[in-house]
py3Dmol code that shows the C-alpha trace and the ligand (Angstrom):
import py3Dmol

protein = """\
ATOM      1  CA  UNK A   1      36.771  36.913 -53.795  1.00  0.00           C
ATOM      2  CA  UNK A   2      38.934  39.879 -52.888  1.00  0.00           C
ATOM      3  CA  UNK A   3      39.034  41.552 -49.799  1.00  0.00           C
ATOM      4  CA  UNK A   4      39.595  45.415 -50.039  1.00  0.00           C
ATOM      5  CA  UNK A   5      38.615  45.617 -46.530  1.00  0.00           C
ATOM      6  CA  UNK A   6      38.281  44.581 -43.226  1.00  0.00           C
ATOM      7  CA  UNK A   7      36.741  45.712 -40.413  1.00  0.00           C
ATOM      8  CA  UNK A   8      37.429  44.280 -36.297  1.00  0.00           C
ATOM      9  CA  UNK A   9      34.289  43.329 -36.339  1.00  0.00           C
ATOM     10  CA  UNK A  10      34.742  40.857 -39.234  1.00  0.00           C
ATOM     11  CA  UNK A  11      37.642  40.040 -38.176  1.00  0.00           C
ATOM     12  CA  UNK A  12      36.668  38.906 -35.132  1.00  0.00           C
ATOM     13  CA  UNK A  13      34.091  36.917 -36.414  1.00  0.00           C
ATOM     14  CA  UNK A  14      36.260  35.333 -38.292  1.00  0.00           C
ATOM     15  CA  UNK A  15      38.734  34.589 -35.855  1.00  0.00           C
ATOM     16  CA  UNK A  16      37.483  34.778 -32.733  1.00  0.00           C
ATOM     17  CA  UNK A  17      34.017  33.117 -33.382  1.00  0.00           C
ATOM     18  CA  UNK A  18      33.565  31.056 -36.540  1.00  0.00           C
ATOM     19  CA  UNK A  19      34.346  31.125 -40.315  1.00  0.00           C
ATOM     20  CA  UNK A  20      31.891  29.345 -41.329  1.00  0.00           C
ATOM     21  CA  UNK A  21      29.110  31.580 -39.375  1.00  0.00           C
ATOM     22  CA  UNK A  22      31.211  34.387 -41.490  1.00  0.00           C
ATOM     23  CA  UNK A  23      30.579  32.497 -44.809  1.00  0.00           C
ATOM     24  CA  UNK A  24      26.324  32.383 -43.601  1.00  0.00           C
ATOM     25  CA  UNK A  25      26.858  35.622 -42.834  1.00  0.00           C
ATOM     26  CA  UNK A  26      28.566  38.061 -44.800  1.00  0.00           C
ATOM     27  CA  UNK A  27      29.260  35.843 -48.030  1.00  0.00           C
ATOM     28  CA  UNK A  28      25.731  34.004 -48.292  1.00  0.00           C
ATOM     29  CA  UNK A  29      24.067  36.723 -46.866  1.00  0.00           C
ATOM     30  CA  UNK A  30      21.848  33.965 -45.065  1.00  0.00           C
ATOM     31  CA  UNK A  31      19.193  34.850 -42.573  1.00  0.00           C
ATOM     32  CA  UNK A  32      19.618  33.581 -39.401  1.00  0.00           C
ATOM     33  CA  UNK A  33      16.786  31.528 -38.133  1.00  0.00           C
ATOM     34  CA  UNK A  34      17.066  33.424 -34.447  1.00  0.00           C
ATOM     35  CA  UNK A  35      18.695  36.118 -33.021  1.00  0.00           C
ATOM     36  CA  UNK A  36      20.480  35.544 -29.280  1.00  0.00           C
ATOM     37  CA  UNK A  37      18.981  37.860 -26.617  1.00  0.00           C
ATOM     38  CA  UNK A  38      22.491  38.188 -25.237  1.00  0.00           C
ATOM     39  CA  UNK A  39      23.710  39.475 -28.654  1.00  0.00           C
ATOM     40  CA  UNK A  40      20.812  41.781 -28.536  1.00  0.00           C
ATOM     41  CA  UNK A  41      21.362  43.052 -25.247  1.00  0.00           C
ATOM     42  CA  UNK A  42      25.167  44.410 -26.265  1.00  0.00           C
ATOM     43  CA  UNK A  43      24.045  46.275 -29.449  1.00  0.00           C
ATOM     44  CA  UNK A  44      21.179  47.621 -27.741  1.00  0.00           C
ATOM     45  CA  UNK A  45      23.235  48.820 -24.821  1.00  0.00           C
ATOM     46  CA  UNK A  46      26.094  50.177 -27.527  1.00  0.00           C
ATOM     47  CA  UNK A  47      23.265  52.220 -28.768  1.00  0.00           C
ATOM     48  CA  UNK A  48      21.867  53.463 -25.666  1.00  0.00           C
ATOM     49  CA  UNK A  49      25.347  54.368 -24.947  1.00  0.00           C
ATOM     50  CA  UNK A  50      26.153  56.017 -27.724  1.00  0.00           C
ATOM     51  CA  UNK A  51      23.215  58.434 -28.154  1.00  0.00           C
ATOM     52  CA  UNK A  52      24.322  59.717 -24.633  1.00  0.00           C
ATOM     53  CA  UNK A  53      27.784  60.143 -25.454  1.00  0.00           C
ATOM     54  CA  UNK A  54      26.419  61.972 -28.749  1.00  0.00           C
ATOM     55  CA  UNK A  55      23.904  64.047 -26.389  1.00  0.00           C
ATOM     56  CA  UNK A  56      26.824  65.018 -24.498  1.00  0.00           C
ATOM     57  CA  UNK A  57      28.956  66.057 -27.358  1.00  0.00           C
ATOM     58  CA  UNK A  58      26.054  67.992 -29.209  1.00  0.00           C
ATOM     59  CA  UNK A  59      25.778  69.908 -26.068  1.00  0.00           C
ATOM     60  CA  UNK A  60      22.088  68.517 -25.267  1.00  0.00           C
ATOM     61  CA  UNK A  61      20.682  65.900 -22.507  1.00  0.00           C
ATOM     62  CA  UNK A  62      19.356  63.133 -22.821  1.00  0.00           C
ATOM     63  CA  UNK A  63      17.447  61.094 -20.125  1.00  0.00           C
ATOM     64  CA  UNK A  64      17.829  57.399 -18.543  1.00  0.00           C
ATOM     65  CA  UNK A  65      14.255  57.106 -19.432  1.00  0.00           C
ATOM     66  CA  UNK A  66      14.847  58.235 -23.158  1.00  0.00           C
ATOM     67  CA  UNK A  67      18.210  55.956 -23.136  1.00  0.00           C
ATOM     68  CA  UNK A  68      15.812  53.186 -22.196  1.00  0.00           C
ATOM     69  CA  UNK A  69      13.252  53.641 -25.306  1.00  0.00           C
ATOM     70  CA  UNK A  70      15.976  52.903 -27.436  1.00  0.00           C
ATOM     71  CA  UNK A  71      17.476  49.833 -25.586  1.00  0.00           C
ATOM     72  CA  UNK A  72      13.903  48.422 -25.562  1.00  0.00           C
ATOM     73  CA  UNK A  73      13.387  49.355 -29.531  1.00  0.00           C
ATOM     74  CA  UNK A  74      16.245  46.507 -30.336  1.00  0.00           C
ATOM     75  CA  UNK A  75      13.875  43.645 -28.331  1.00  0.00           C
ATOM     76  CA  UNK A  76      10.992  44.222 -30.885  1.00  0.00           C
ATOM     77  CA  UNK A  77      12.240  41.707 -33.450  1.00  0.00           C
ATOM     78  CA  UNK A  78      10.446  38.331 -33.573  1.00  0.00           C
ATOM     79  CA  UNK A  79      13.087  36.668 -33.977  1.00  0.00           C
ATOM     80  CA  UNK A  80      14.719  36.968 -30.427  1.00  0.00           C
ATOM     81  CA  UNK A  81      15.277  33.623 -28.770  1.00  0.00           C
ATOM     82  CA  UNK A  82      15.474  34.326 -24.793  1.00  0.00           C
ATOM     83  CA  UNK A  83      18.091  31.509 -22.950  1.00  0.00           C
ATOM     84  CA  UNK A  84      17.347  31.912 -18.991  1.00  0.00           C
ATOM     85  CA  UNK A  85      17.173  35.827 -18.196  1.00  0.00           C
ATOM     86  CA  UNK A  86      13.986  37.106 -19.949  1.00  0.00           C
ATOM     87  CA  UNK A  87      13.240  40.367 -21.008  1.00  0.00           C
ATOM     88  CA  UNK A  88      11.968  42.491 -18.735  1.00  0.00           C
ATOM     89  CA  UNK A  89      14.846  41.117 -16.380  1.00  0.00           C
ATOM     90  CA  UNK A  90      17.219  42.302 -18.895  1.00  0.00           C
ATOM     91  CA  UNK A  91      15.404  45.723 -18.906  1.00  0.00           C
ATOM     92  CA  UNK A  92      15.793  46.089 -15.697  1.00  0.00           C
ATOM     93  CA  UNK A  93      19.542  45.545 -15.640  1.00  0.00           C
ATOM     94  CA  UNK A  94      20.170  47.663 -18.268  1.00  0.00           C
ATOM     95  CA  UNK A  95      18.369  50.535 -16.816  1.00  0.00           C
ATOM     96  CA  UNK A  96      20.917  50.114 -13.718  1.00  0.00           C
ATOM     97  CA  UNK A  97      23.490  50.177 -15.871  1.00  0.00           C
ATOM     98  CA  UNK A  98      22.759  53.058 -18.290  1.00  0.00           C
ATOM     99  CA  UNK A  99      21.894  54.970 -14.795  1.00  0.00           C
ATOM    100  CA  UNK A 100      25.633  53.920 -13.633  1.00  0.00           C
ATOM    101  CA  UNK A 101      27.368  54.788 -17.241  1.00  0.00           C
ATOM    102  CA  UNK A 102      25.874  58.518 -17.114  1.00  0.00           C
ATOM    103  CA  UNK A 103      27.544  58.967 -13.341  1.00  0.00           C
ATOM    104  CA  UNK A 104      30.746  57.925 -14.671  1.00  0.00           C
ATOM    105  CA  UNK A 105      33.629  60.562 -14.486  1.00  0.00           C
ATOM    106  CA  UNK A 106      34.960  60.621 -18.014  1.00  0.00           C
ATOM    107  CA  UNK A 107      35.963  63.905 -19.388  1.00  0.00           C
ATOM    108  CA  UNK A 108      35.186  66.302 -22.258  1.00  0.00           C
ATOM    109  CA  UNK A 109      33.781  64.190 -25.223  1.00  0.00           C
ATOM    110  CA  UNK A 110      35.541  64.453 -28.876  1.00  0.00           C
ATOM    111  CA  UNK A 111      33.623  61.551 -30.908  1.00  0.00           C
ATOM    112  CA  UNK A 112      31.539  58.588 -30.885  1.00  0.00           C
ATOM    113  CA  UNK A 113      31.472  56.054 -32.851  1.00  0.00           C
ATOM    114  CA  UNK A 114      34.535  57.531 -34.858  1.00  0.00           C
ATOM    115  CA  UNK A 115      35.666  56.035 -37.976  1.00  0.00           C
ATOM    116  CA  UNK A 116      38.744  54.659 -38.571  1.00  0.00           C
ATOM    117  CA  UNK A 117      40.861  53.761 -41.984  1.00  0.00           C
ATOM    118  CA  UNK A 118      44.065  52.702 -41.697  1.00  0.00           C
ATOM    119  CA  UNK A 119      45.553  52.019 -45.049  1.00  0.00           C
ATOM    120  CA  UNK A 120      47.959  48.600 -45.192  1.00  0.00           C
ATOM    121  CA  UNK A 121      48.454  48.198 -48.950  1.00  0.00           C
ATOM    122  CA  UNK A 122      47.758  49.816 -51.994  1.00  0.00           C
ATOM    123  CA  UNK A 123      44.713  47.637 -52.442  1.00  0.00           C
ATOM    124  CA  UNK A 124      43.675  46.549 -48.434  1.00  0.00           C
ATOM    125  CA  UNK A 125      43.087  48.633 -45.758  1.00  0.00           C
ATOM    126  CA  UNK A 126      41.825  48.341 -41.924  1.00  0.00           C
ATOM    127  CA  UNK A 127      38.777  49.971 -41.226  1.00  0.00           C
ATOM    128  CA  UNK A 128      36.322  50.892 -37.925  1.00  0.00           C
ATOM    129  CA  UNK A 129      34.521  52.665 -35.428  1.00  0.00           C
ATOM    130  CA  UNK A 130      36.130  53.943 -32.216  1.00  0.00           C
ATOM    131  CA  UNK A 131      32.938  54.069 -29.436  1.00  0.00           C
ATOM    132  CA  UNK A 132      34.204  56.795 -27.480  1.00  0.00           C
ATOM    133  CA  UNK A 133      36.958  59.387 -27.737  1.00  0.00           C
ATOM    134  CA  UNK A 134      37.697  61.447 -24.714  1.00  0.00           C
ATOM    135  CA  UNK A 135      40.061  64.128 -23.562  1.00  0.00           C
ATOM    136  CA  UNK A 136      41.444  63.177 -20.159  1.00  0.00           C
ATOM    137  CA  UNK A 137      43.849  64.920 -18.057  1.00  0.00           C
ATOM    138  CA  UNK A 138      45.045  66.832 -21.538  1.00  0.00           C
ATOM    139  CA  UNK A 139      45.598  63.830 -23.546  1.00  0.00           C
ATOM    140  CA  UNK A 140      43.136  61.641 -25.854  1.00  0.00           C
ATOM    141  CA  UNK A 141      41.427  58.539 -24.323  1.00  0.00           C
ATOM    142  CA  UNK A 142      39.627  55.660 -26.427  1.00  0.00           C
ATOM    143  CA  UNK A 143      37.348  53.674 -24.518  1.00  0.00           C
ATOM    144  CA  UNK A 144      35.413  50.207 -25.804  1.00  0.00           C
ATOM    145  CA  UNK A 145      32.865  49.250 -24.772  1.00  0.00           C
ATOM    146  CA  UNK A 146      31.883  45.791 -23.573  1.00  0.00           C
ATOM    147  CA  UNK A 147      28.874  44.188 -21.916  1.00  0.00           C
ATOM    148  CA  UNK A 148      29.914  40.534 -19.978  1.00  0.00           C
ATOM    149  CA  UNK A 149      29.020  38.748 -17.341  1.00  0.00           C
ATOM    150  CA  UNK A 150      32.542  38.315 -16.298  1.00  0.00           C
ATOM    151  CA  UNK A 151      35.414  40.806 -14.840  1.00  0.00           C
ATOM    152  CA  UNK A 152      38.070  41.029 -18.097  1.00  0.00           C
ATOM    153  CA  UNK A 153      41.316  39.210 -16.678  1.00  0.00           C
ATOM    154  CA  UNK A 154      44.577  41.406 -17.750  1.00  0.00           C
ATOM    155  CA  UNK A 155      45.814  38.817 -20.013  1.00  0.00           C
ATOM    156  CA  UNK A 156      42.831  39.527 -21.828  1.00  0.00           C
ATOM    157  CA  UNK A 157      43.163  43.613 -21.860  1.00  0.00           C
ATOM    158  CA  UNK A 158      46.829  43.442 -22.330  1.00  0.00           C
ATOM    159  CA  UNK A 159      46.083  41.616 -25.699  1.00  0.00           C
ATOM    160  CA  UNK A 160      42.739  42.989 -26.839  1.00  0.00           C
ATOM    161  CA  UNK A 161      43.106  43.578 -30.634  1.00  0.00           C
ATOM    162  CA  UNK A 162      39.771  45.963 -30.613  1.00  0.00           C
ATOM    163  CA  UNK A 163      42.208  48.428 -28.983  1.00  0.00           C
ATOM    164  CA  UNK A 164      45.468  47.437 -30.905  1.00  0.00           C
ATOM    165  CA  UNK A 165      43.262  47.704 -33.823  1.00  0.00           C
ATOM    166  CA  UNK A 166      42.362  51.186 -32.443  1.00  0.00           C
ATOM    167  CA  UNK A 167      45.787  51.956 -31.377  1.00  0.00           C
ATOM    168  CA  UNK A 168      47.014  51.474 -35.256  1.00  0.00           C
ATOM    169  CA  UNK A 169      44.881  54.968 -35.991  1.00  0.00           C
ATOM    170  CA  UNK A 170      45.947  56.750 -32.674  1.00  0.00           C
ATOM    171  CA  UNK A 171      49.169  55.394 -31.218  1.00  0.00           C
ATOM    172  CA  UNK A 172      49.602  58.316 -29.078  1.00  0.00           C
ATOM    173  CA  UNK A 173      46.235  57.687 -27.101  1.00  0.00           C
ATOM    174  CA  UNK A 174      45.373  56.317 -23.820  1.00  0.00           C
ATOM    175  CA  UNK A 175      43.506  53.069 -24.433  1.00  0.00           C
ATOM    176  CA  UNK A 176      40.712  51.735 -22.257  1.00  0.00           C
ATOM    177  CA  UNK A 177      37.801  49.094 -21.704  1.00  0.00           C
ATOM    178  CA  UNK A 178      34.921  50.152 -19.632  1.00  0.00           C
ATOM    179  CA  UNK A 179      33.478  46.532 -18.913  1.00  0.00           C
ATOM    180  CA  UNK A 180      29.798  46.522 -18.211  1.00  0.00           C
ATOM    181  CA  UNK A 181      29.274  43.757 -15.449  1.00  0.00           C
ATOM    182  CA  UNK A 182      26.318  41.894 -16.242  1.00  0.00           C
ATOM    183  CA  UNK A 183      26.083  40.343 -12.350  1.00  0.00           C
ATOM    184  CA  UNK A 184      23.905  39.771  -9.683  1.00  0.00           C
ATOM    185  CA  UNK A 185      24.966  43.509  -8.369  1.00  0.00           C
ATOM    186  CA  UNK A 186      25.798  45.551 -11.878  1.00  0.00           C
ATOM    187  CA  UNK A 187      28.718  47.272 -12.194  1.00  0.00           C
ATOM    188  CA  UNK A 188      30.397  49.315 -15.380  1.00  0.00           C
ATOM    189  CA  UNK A 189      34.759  49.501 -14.507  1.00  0.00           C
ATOM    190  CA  UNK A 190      37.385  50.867 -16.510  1.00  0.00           C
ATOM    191  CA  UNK A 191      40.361  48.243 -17.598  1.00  0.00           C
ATOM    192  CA  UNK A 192      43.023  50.605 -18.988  1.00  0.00           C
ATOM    193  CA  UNK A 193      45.870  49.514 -21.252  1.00  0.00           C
ATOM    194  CA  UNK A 194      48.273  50.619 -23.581  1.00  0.00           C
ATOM    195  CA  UNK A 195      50.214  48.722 -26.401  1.00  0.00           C
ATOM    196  CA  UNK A 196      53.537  48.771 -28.105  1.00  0.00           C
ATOM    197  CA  UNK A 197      55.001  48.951 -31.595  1.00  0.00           C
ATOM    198  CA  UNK A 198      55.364  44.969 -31.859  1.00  0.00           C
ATOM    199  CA  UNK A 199      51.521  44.382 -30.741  1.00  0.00           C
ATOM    200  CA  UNK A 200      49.954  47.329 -33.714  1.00  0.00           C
ATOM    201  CA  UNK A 201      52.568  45.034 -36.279  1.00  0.00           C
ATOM    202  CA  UNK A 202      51.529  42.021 -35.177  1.00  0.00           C
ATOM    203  CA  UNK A 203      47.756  42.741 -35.189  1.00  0.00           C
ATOM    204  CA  UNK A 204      48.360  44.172 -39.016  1.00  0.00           C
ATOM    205  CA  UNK A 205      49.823  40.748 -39.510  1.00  0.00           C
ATOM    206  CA  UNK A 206      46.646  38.877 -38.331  1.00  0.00           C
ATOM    207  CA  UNK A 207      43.692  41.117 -40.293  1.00  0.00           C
ATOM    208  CA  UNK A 208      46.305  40.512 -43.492  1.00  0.00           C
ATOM    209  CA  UNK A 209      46.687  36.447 -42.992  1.00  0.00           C
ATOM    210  CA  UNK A 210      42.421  36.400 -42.049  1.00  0.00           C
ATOM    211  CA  UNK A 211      42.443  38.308 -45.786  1.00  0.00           C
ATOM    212  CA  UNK A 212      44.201  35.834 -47.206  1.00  0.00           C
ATOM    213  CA  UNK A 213      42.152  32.605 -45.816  1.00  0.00           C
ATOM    214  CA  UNK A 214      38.783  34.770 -46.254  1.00  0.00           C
ATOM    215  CA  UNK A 215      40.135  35.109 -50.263  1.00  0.00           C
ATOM    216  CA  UNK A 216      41.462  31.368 -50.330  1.00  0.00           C
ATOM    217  CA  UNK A 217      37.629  30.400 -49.111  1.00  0.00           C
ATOM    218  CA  UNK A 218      38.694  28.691 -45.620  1.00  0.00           C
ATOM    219  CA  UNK A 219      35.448  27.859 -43.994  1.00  0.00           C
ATOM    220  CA  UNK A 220      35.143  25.829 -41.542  1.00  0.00           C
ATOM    221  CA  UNK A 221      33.543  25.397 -38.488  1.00  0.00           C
ATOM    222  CA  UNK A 222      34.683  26.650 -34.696  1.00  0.00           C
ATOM    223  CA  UNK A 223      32.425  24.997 -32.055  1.00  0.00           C
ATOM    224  CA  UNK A 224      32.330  26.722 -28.883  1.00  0.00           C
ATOM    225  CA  UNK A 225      30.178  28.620 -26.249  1.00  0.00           C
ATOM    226  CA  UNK A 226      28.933  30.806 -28.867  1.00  0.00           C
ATOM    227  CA  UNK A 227      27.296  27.927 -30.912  1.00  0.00           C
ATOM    228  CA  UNK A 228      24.215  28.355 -28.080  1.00  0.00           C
ATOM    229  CA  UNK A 229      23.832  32.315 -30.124  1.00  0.00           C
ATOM    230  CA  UNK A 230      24.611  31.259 -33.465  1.00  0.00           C
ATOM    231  CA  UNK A 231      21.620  31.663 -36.108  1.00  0.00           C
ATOM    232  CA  UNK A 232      22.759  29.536 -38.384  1.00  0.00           C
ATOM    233  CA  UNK A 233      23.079  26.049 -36.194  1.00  0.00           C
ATOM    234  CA  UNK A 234      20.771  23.776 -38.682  1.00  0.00           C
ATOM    235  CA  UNK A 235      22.848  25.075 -42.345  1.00  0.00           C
ATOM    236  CA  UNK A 236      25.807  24.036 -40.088  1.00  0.00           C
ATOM    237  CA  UNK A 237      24.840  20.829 -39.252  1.00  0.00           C
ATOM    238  CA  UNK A 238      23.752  20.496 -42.862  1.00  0.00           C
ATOM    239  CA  UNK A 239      27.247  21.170 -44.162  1.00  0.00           C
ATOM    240  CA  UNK A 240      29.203  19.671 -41.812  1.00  0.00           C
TER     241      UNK A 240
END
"""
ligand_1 = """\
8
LIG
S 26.744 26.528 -34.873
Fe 28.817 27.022 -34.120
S 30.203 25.960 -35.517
Fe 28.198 26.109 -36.543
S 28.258 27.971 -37.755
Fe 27.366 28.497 -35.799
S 29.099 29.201 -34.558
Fe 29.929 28.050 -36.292
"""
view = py3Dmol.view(width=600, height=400)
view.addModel(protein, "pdb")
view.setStyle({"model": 0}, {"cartoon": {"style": "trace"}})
view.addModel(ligand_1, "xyz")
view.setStyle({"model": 1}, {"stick": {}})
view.zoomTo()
view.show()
């Protein structure tokens, strides 16, 4: 298999998560037999998110309330296996939350969900989607987005490669996560960063050696928190 292309988000799977949840996934196209509320809850929020930000940038408004129909529209699958918080607990958080995102000072809005391409070799490039590009105090801000349950520590926004990854298509921009705290009282902060020449060649390094093992067929499996989420727990235990 070649790889013309790689996204963060594959990447990450890869890396971060599991290769062999990236082989169910995006070579065997598998179904997963459940989805993870959690997992739910962060692309629902992304959406919410981003149809404000669009709102904003379209010049129109957009309510809380009308945020909130599309949060809820990503519970209605079947397939959603609830561990501890149930739904209408997570409803109610996120409706705190979008409430505290659209008080948030950020400035004049120039894109959501912006694509990147950021060409490496003649036949490979790095592609993506930035969730939010802002003008700040005259100069361009990216922010990411990111629903956890725990405050980011600064080793881990120091070396986020989301926003190296990012940085590779805008070097000159302020770089950002706004972390939305999933706690007892919910919170959405800003971690800002910035990154150097070394950390954009070294992140082009990793997304070309993750082609290379993706190509050579390294799957294998990565147990960890995540396993609780993952879809595809009984094929794993199958293969391995
Ligand atoms: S259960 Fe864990 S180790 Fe197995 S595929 Fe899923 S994430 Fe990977």
């Amino acid at each position: 298999m070649q790889v013309t292309e790689l996204s963060f988000s594959s990447l990450s799977e890869y890396l971060q998560f599991c290769p062999l949840k990236y082989y169910f996934r995006k070579v065997l196209h598998l179904e997963p037999e459940f989805l993870s509320a959690e997992m739910i809850y962060g692309s629902g929020f992304h959406k919410a998110v981003e149809a404000y930000f669009r709102a904003q940038l379209e010049n129109k408004t957009v309510s809380a309330d009308e945020l909130m129909v599309l949060f809820c529209k990503s519970f209605e699958d079947p397939k959603i296996r609830y561990n501890g918080t149930g739904k209408q607990e997570m409803i109610d958080e996120a409706f705190i939350l979008i409430k505290l995102v659209m008080d948030l000072p950020i400035g004049k809005v120039l894109g959501v969900e912006v694509p990147i391409t950021i060409p490496v070799s003649k036949d490979f490039q790095i592609i993506g989607y930035i969730d939010l590009v802002t003008e700040e105090n005259g100069k361009r801000m990216i922010t990411d987005w990111k629903t956890c349950k725990k405050r980011p520590n600064p080793a881990d926004v120091a070396q986020n490669m989301q926003l190296s990854t990012y940085n590779l298509a805008y070097p000159d921009a302020d770089l950002r996560i706004a972390a939305v705290l999933k706690q007892k009282k919910p919170a959405v902060e800003f971690y800002p960063t910035s990154r150097t020449y070394d950390q954009r060649k070294r992140v082009v390094k990793t997304f070309c050696a993750v082609k290379q093992a993706i190509e050579a067929n390294q799957w294998y499996p990565r147990e960890g928190w995540w396993c609780d989420g993952c879809g595809y727990q009984s094929q794993c235990r199958k293969e391995y």
